[in-house]
C-alpha positions as CSV (number, residue, x, y, z in Angstrom):
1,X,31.5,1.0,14.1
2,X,29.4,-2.2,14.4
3,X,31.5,-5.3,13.7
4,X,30.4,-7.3,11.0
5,X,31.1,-10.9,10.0
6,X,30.6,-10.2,6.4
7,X,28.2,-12.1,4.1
8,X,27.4,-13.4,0.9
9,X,26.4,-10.0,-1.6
10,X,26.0,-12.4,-4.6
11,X,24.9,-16.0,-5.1
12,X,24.9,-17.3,-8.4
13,X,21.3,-18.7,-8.2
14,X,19.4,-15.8,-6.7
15,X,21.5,-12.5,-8.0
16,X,22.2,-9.6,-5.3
17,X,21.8,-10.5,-1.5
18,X,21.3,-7.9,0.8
19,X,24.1,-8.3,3.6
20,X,21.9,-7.2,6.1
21,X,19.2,-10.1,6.8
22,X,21.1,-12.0,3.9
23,X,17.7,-12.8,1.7
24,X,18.1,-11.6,-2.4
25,X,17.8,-8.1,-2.6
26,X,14.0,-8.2,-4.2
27,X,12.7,-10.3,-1.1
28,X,14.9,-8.1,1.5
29,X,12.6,-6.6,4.4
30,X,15.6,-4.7,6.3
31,X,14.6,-0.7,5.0
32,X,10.7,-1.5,4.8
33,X,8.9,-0.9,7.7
34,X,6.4,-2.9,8.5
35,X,2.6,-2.0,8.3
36,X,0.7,-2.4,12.3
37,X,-1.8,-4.7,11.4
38,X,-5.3,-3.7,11.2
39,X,-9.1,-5.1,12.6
40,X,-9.1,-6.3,8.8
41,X,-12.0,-4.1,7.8
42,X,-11.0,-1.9,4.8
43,X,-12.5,2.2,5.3
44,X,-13.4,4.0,2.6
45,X,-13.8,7.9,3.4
46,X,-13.3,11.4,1.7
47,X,-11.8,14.1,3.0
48,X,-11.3,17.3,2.1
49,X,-9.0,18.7,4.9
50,X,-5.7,20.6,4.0
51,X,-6.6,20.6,0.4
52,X,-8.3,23.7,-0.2
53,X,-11.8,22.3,-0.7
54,X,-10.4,19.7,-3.1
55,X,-11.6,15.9,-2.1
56,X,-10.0,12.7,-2.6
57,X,-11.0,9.4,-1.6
58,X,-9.0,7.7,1.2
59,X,-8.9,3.7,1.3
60,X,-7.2,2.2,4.2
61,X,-6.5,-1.2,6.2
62,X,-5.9,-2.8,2.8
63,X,-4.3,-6.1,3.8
64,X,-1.3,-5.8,1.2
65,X,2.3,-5.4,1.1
66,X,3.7,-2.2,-0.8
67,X,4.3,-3.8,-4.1
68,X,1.0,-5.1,-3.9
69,X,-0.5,-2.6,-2.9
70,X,1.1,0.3,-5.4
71,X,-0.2,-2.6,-8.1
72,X,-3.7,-2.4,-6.8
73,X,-4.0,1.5,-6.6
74,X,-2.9,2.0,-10.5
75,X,-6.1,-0.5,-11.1
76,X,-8.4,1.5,-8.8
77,X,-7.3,4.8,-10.3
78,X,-7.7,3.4,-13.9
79,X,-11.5,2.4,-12.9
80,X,-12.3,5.7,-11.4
81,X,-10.6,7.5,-14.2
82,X,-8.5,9.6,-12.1
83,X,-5.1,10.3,-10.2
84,X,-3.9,9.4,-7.1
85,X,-1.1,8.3,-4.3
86,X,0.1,6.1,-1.8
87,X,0.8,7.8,1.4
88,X,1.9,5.6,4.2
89,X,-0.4,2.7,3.2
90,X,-3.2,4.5,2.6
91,X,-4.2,4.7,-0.6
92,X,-5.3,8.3,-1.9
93,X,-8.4,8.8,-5.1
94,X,-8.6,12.0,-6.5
95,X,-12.5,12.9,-5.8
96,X,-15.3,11.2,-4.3
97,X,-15.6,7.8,-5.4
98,X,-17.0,6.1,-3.0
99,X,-19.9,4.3,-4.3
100,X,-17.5,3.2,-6.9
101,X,-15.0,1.4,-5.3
102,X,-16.9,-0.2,-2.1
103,X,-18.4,-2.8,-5.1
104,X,-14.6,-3.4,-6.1
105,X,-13.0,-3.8,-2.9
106,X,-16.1,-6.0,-1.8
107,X,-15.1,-8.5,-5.0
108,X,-11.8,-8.9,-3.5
109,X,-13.2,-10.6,-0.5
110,X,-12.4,-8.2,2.2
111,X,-15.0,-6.4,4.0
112,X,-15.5,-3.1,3.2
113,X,-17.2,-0.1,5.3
114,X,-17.6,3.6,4.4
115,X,-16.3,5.9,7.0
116,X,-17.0,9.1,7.6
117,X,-19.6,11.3,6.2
């Protein structure tokens, strides 16, 4: 059993504190892992592997944190009309909407290349 010194679990200014890395609980980083950085160009491809013909659209290298990110993907599934998921920071479209969202990732700022065939 690992010897701890204790710590502070509540501060009457910020709420709950994590006792791990001792930030409030909504800015803790000890349970998320962090993302490898990428080349900072965001992929857009389809695949169809392991879905029984089915595609979806994969995004990745989107240069967001998970909050941020989950935010983002409810807007891009709103704008194609359709469902989707986060996998691992890669954010999955149901069907091939490519042409669709290279515009919108582009107005972001980031640079944006289709991948794939």
């Amino acid at each position: 059993m690992k010897n701890r010194s204790g710590g502070l679990v509540y501060s009457t200014e910020q709420g709950k504190m994590c006792p791990e890395c001792r930030n409030p609980v909504d800015q803790c980083t000890c349970g998320q892992p962090s993302r490898p950085a990428g080349d900072g160009v965001v992929r857009v491809s389809r695949e169809t592997k392991g879905r029984k013909g089915k595609g979806v659209t994969l995004i990745t290298g989107i240069p967001l944190d998970d909050k941020e990110l989950k935010a983002f993907a409810k807007v891009l599934k709103a704008k194609c009309g359709t469902g989707g998921t986060i996998k691992d920071g890669v954010v999955e479209i149901q069907g091939d909407h490519r042409d669709l969202l290279v515009p919108l990732l582009q107005q972001k700022g980031w640079t944006v290349k289709k991948a794939g065939g």
